[in-house]
N, C-alpha and C positions, 0 to 999 in steps of 0.2 A: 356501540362499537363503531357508528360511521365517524360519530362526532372524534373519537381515536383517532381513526384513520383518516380523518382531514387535519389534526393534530400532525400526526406524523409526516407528512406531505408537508405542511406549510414551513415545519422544524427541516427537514430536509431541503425544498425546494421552495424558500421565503420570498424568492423573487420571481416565480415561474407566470404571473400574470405580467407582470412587467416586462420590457426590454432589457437585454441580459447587455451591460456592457461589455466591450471587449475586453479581453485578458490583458491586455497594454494598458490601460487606462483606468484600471480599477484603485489604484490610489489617489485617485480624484476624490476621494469622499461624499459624491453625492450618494454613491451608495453606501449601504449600512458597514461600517468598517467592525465590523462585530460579528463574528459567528458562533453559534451557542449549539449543540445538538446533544441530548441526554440520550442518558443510558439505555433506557428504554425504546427510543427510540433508535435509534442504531443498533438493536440489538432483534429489534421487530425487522427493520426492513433484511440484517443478516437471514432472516429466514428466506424472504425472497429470494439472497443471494447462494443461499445452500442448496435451495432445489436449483439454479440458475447449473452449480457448481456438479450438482450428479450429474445433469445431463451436458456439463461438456469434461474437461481433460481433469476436472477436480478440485479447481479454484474458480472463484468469480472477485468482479472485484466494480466497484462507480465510483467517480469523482464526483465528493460532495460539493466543491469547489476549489475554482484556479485561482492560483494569486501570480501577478508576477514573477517572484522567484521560488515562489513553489507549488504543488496542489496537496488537498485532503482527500485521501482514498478511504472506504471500506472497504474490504479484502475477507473473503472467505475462504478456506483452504478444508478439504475434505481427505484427499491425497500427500504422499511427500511429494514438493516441487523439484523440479530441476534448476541447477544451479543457475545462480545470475552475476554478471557483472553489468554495474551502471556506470560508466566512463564518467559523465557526468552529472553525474542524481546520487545524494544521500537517500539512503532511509531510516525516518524513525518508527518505529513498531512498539504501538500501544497494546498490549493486548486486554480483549474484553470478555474475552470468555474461550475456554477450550488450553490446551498445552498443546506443546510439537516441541520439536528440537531444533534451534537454530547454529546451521555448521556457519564459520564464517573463515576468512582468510584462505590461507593454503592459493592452489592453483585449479582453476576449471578443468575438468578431463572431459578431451572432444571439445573444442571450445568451437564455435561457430558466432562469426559476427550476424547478425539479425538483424540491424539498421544500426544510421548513425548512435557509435558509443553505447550499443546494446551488443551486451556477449551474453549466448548461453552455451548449457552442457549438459552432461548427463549426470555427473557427480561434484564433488570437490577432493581433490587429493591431498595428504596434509592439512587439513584446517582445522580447528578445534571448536568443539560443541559445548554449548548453553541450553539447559532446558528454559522454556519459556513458557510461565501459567499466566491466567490471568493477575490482571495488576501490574505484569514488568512493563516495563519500558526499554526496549533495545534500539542501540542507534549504529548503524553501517552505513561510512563512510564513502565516499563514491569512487570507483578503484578497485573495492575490496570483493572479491568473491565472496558469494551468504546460499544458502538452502537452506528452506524448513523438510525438515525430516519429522513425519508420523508415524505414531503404532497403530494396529488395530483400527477400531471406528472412533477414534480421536479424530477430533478437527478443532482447528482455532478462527477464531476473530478477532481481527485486529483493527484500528485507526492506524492508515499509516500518511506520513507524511513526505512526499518527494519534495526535495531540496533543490535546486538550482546549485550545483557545485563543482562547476568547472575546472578541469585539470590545468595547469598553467602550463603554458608551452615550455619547455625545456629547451634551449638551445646550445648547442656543442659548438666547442671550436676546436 
């Protein structure tokens, strides 16, 4: 079992004895331009991140790594979320185990800014819903209001992907 769990550790975190380059700089290639993490393994450390997930608001979530214009998240969801808007971040949503329902579009109800280009809320009004099992693959666009919604003691796991997807300035005349 240890020999495992220095498996999964080194799958997860391949460069943790080494110096981590900065996030700027990582297409240099002297580091590994390659990231590989199996199923099993991201689905081990999701246990970590479920009990992480009971003891705070219902989700957890770590950056497997940063790239310049995007990072790779694990994400655990125990609870249904409250809604989000990313000004500028796509998401892609792999899921790898568990179902929810993802509402997307419509408009934020109670929309409060939280930092730069981060809206949240309590619901979405008008948006329309996607069940989502394992295997799908959902992508929400940056702009777009999303909430996962759960039944019951459902929870999902998912790879998600933040995008770098800035909104273009619009200018009026």
């Amino acid at each position: 079992m240890e020999d495992f769990s220095k498996e999964i550790w080194a799958q997860l975190f391949p460069a943790e004895s080494e110096p981590v380059a900065p996030v700027a700089s990582r297409h240099d290639h002297t580091e590994n331009p390659v990231a590989h993490w199996t199923s099993p393994v991201l689905l081990e450390r999701a246990v970590y991140l479920r009990k992480m997930a009971k003891m705070g608001d219902g989700s957890a979530s770590e950056t497997l790594r940063a790239y310049p214009q995007h990072h790779v998240m694990l994400s655990v969801r125990n609870r249904s979320g409250i809604a989000e808007l990313h000004e500028n971040f796509a998401d892609w949503f792999f899921v790898l185990e568990g179902r929810a329902t993802l509402v997307t579009g419509g408009t934020v109800v109670k929309a409060q800014t939280i930092g730069p280009g981060e809206i949240r809320g309590t619901s979405i009004s008008g948006g329309q819903s996607q069940e989502l099992k394992a295997g799908d693959v959902a992508y929400v666009a940056a702009g777009q209001p999303h909430q996962f919604l759960l039944t019951g003691n459902a929870g999902i796991t998912s790879l998600v992907m933040k995008i770098d997807q800035p909104q273009p300035d619009i200018a009026f005349s």
